[in-house]
Structures are given as structure tokens and as C-alpha cells.
C-alpha positions as CSV (number, residue, x, y, z in Angstrom):
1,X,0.0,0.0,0.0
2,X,1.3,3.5,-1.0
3,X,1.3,6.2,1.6
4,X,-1.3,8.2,0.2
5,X,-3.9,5.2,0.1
6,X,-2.1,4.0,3.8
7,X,-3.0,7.8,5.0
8,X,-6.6,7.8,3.3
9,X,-7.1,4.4,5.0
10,X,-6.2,6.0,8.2
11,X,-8.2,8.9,8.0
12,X,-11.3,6.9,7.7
13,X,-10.7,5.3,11.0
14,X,-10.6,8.4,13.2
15,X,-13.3,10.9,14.6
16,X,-13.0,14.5,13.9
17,X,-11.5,15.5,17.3
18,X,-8.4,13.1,16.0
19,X,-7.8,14.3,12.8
20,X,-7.9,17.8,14.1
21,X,-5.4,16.6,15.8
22,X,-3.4,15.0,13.1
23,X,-3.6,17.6,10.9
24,X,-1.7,20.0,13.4
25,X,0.6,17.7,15.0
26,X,2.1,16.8,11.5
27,X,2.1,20.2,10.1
28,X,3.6,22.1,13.1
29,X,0.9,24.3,13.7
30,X,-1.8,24.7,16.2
31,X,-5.5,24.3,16.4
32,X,-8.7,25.8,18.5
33,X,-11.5,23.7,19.4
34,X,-14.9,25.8,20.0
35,X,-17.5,23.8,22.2
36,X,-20.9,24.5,24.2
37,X,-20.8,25.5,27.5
38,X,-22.3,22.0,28.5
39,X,-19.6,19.8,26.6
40,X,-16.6,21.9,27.2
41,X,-15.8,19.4,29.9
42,X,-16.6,16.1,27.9
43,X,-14.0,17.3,25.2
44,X,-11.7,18.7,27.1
45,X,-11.7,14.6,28.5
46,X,-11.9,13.2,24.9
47,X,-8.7,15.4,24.0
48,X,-7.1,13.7,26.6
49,X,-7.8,10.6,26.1
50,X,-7.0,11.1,21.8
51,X,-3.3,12.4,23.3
52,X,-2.9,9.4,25.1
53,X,-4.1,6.7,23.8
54,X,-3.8,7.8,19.8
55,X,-0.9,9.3,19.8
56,X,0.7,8.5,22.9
57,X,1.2,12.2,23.8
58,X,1.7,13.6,27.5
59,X,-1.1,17.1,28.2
60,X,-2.8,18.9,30.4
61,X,-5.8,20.3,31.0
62,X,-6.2,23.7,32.5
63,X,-9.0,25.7,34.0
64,X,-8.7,29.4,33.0
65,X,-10.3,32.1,34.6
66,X,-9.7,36.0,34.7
67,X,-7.8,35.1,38.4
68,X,-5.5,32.6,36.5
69,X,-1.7,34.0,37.1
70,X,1.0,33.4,34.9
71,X,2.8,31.5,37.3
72,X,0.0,29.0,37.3
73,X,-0.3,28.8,33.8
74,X,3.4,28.0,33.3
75,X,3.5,25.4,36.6
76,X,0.0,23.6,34.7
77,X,1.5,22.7,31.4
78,X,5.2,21.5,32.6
79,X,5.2,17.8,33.2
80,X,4.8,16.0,36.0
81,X,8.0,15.3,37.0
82,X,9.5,18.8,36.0
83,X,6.7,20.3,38.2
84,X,7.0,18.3,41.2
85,X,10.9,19.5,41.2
86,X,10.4,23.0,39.4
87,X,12.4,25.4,41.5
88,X,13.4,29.2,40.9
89,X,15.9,29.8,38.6
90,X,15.6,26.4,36.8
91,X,17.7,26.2,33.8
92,X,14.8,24.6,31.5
93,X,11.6,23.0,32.6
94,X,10.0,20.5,29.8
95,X,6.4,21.0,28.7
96,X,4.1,18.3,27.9
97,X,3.3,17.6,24.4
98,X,-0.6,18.8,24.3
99,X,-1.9,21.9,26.5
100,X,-5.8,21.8,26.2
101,X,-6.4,25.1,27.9
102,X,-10.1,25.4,28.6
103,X,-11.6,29.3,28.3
104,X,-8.3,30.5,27.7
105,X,-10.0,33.5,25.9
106,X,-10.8,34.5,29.4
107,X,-7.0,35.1,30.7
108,X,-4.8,37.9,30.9
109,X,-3.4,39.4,27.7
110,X,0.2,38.7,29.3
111,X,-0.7,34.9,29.7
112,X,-1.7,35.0,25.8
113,X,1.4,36.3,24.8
114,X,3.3,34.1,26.5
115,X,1.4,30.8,25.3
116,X,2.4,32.4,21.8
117,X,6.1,32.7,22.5
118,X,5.5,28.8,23.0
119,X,4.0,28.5,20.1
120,X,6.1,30.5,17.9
121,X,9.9,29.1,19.2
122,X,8.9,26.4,21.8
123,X,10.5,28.6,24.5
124,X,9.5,31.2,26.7
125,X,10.7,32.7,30.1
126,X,9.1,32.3,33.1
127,X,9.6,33.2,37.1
128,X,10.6,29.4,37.6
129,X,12.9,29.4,34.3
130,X,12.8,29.0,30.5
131,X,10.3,26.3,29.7
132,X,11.3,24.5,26.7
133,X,8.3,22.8,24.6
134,X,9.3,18.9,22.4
135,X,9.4,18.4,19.3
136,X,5.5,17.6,19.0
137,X,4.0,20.4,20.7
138,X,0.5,21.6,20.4
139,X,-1.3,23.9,22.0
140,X,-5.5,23.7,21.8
141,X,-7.2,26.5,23.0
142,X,-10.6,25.2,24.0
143,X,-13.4,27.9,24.0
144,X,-17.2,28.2,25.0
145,X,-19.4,29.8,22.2
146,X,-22.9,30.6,24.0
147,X,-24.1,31.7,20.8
148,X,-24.1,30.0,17.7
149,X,-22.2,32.5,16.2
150,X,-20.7,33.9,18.9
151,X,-17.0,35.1,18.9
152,X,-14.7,34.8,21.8
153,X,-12.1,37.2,22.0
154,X,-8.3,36.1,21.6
155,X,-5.0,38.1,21.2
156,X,-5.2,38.6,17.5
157,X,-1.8,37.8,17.1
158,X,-2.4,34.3,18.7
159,X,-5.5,33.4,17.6
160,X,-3.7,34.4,13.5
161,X,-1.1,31.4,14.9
162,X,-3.8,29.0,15.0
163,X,-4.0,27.1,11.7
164,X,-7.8,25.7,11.9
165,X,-10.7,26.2,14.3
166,X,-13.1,23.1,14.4
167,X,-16.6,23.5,16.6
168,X,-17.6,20.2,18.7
169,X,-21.0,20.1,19.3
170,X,-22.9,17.6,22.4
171,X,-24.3,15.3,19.7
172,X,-20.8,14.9,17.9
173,X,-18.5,11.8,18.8
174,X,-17.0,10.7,21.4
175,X,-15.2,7.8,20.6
176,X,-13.2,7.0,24.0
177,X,-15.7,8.5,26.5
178,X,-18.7,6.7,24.9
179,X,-16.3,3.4,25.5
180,X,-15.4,4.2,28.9
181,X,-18.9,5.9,31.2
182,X,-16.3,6.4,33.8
183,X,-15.1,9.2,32.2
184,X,-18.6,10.8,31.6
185,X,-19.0,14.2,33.1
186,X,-21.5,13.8,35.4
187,X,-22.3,17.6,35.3
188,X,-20.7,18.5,38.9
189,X,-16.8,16.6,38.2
190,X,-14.2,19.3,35.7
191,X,-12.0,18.2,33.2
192,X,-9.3,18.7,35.5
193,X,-10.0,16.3,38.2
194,X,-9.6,13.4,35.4
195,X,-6.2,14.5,34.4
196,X,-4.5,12.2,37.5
197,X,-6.8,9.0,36.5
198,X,-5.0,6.2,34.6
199,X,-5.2,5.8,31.3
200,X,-8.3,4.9,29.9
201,X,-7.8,1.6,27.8
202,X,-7.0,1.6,24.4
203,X,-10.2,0.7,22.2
204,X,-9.9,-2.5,20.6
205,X,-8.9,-2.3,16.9
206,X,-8.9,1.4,16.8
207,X,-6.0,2.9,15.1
208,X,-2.6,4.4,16.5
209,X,-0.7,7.5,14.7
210,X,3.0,7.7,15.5
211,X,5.6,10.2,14.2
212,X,6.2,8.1,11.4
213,X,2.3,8.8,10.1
214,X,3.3,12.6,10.7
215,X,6.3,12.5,8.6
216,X,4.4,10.8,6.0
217,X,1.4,13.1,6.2
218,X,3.8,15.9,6.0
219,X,5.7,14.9,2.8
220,X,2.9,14.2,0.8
221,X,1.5,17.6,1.6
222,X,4.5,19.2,0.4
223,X,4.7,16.8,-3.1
224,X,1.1,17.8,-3.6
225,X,0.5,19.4,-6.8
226,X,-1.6,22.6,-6.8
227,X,-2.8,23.7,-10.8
228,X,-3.0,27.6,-11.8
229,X,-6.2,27.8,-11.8
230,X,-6.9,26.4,-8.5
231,X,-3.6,28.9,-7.2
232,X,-6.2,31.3,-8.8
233,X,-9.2,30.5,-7.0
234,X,-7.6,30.4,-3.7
235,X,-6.5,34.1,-4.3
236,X,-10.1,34.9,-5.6
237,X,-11.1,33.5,-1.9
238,X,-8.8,35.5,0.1
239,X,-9.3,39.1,-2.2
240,X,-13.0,38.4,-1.8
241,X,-13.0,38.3,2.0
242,X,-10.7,41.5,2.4
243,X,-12.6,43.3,0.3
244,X,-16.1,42.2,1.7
245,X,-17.9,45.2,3.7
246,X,-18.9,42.3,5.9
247,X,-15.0,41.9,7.3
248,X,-13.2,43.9,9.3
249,X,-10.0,42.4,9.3
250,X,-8.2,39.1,10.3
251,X,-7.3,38.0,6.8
252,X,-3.3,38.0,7.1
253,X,-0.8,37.2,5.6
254,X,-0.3,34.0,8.0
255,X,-3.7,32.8,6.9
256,X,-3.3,32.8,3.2
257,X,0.3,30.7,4.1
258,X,-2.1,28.5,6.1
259,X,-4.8,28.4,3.9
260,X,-2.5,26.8,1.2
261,X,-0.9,24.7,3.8
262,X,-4.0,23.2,5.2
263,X,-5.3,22.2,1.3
264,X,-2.3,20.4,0.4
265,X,-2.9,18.2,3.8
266,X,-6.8,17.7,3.1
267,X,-5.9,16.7,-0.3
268,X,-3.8,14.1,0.9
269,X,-6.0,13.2,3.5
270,X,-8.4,12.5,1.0
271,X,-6.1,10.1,-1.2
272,X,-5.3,12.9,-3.7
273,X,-1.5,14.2,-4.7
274,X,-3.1,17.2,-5.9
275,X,-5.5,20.0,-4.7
276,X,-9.3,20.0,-6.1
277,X,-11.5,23.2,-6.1
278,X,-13.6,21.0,-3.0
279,X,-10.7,20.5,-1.0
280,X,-9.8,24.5,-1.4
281,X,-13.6,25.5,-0.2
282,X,-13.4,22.7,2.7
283,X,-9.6,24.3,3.7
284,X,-11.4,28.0,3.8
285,X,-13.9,27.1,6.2
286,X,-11.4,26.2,8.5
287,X,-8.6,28.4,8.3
288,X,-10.9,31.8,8.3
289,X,-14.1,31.2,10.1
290,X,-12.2,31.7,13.6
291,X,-9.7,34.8,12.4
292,X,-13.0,36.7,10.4
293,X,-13.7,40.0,12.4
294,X,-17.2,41.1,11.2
295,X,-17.5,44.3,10.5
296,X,-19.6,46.6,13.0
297,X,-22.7,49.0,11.2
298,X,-21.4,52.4,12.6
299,X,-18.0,51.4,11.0
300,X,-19.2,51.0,7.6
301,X,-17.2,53.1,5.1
302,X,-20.5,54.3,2.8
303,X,-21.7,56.2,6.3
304,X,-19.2,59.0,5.1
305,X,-21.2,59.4,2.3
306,X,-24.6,59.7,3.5
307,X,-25.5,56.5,3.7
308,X,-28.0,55.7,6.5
309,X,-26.7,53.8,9.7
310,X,-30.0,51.9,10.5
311,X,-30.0,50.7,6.6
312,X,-26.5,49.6,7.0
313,X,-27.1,47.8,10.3
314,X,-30.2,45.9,8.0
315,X,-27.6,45.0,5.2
316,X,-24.9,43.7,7.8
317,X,-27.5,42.0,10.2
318,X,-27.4,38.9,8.3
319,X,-23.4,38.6,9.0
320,X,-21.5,36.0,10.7
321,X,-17.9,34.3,9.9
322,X,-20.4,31.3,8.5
323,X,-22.5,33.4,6.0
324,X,-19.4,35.4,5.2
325,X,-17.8,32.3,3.9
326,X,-20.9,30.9,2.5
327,X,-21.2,33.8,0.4
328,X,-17.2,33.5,-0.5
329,X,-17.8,30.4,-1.6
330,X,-20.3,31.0,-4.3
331,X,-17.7,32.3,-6.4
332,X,-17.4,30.1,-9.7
333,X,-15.0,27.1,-8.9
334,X,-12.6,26.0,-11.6
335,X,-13.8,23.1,-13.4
């Protein structure tokens, strides 16, 4: 079996919370994971139990607050054993591999910036030392949306780091929690009271990913082929949504580097070697619904023309980062 048929084999096998996961950990980057206020704990438990048991990852889970202190934050997400010897002036402190940080939209704007130095060079300073992240390191920011289309706030910086945003509803899977009731929030237990519990076991027959299915993952991405008139469509994506009145920013730079990044790895996750108009669509959803900034009435540019604020508000009432990109995406698709 070739590697793209071995990959597209794999890919079958896994729920959508894994191949988030897949997708980041062999591509470097990092991901967010939106959730309901009553679920939040249930995936923050199934992230676990993925990190273990799938890919045989260390994590932690942390509950973030406004009264969360950097020196919390950084003694949460070092490992066990470098936090049960972490002293002042530590030379290096090792992180774990996975830091599924729950509400982290609701922490200080210092904390942000230093979970992006993390991200950024696996490094960052610290009262106890320099904590140094591995090689696989991924950082999951796990928010609450109370509203459908709600839209937490992040450091715009960090959340621009974040290669795809994926929403995890109650009635999505759970593969390991619906195989082990033990771990089933039971609405009064947190996330983090699980984290000490040993692992869950490993479900029978269900599929492992190792660094060598990264590396492979990873080089096919980078062998895809992408066709000129699909480079042109992508482009026709990313103009459209900077030029929409609907959008007030967040289309980067970063995101149209992602945005191709993330194609070439659905296409290969899909058993191509080259990028289809589909897979392009698919890859905008996830790259731009979480950075989209919809654009707010009283800042509409026609109001310094005459235009009328209430008629604007009518026009923009319909917008949200899903019917922004729905609308995108009705641009004609090369055949």
C-alpha cells in the first residue's frame, strides 16, 4: 500500500476531534476547538484521552479564569515530573506535548502572549525558568461559544497562529468517553479532576498515529500538486473576504500561508496528490471562520457618504464568519 492510500485508509478510521489533531501535530501548527458550554468538559476529556491513547502524547488540561496567574499557567502545562521538582531559577523545565487550555480566551493578555512565544519558538521565560516545549507540541485553545455565532475574543496575534478552528457540538462523537462511562462528566466533576486518572484503555482495533504517520502526512502535503487555476481560485477566496464590507479584518498574511498549507494536507487526506476546487472550499472554512472580524454597522465606510446607519445595520445583520464564507464560496469554482 502507498502512503497516500495508507493515510486515506487512516483517515477513515478516526473521529473528527483526531484528525484535528493530526492535521496540526504533522504540520507544526496549532489548532482551537470551539464547544458549548455543557460539553466543554466532555472534550476537554476526549482530547485527553486522543493524546494518550492515539498518539501517545503527555497534556494537560487547564482551567482558565480572569484570576489565572502566569505563574500558574506556566507550573499547569510542565510535566509531571518537571513540576514536582520546578524550583526558581531552573535552567529549562519541559512542557508536555498537548496543552488543552479550557476558556483561555478568558486570561490575561500577558498569559496570551506568552502561550504564543511557545508557540512560535517552543521557548518562553518564566519566574521558575525557561520552559522549553518537544518536538510535537500543540497547544489547543478550547473555548465556549454561547451563541451560535458567537466570537470569543483572543490576542489577535495568537488566535492568527492558529492554523484551523473546528466546533464540537454535544451530539458529535465521542469515541473513548462513549467506551469508557467512567469518564462521563457527570455535570458536577471538571475536566481537570480526570487528568491524574489512569489511562483509559485503548479501544480494541482502533488505530494508533506515530511520528512516522506525521512524517508521511507531511511529505505528501509538500509533493502535492496545486494547478494555476486552482492557485487562482484560492487568491479569488482571500481578495473576496478582504474586500467584503462584511469583514473587518483578520485575513493575514499567515492565513493565506495556512490556507494553502492546510489544502495540500486535506488533499492528501483525502487520497489525492493534488488539490481539487472542493478541498480548497473545505480548507477555507477552517482556516478563516475563527480569524474573520465582522465588521460593526457604525464602522461602515459608505456612512461617510450619506449613507443611513439603521440601513446599513439591515444590510450587515445577516453577517457572521459562517455566511461570510458561504457567500465567499459561491464564487465560480474552476472546473
Amino acid at each position: 500500500m502507498d502512503d497516500l492510500a495508507e493515510i486515506s485508509s487512516l483517515v477513515r478510521e478516526l473521529s473528527d476531534l483526531e484528525l484535528a489533531l493530526y492535521i496540526c501535530l504533522a504540520a507544526r501548527e496549532h489548532c482551537r476547538i470551539d464547544t458549548t458550554t455543557s460539553s466543554i468538559n466532555d472534550v476537554a476529556k476526549e482530547l485527553a484521552l486522543i493524546c494518550t491513547n492515539t498518539f501517545d502524547l503527555s497534556y494537560a488540561i487547564i482551567d482558565c479564569s480572569a484570576a489565572t496567574s502566569l505563574d500558574d499557567f506556566c507550573l499547569e502545562i510542565i510535566s509531571a515530573d518537571a513540576r514536582r521538582s520546578a524550583q526558581p531559577n531552573d535552567v529549562a523545565n519541559r512542557v508536555v506535548n498537548v496543552v488543552i487550555a479550557k476558556s483561555f480566551d478568558r486570561v490575561d493578555d500577558d498569559i496570551q502572549l506568552h502561550a504564543l512565544e511557545l508557540m512560535r519558538s517552543k521557548k518562553v521565560a518564566a519566574h521558575m525558568g525557561f520552559l522549553e516545549a518537544p518536538e510535537d507540541f500543540l497547544f489547543i485553545p478550547l473555548i465556549m461559544r454561547k451563541l451560535e455565532h458567537d466570537q470569543p475574543i483572543l490576542n489577535f496575534h495568537l488566535n492568527d497562529h492558529i492554523i484551523i478552528s473546528h466546533f464540537h457540538d454535544s451530539t458529535d462523537d465521542f469515541v473513548y468517553l462513549e467506551e469508557n462511562i467512567d469518564w462521563l462528566s457527570d455535570g458536577q466533576v471538571s475536566a481537570s479532576s480526570v487528568v491524574r486518572k489512569p489511562h483509559a484503555p485503548l479501544l480494541k482495533g482502533h488505530p494508533t498515529i506515530d511520528r512516522m504517520a506525521m512524517v508521511k502526512l507531511q511529505q505528501a502535503a509538500v509533493s502535492a500538486t496545486v494547478g494555476a487555476d486552482v492557485v487562482r481560485y484560492q487568491q479569488d477566496i482571500v481578495v473576496f473576504l478582504r474586500l467584503s464590507r462584511a469583514v473587518a479584518g483578520g485575513i493575514s498574511t499567515r492565513s493565506s500561508v495556512h490556507f494553502k498549507k492546510l489544502s495540500k494536507l486535506l488533499a492528501v487526506l483525502h487520497g489525492n496528490d493534488y488539490v481539487t476546487p472542493s478541498i480548497v472550499a473545505l480548507a477555507a472554512k477552517k482556516v478563516f471562520r475563527h480569524r474573520i472580524v465582522v465588521a460593526k454597522p457604525e464602522d461602515d465606510r459608505s456612512l461617510q457618504y450619506g449613507s443611513d446607519l439603521k440601513a446599513v445595520a439591515q444590510i450587515l445583520s445577516y453577517a457572521t464568519p459562517d455566511t461570510i464564507l458561504d457567500s465567499v464560496l459561491t464564487l465560480e469554482a474552476p472546473l
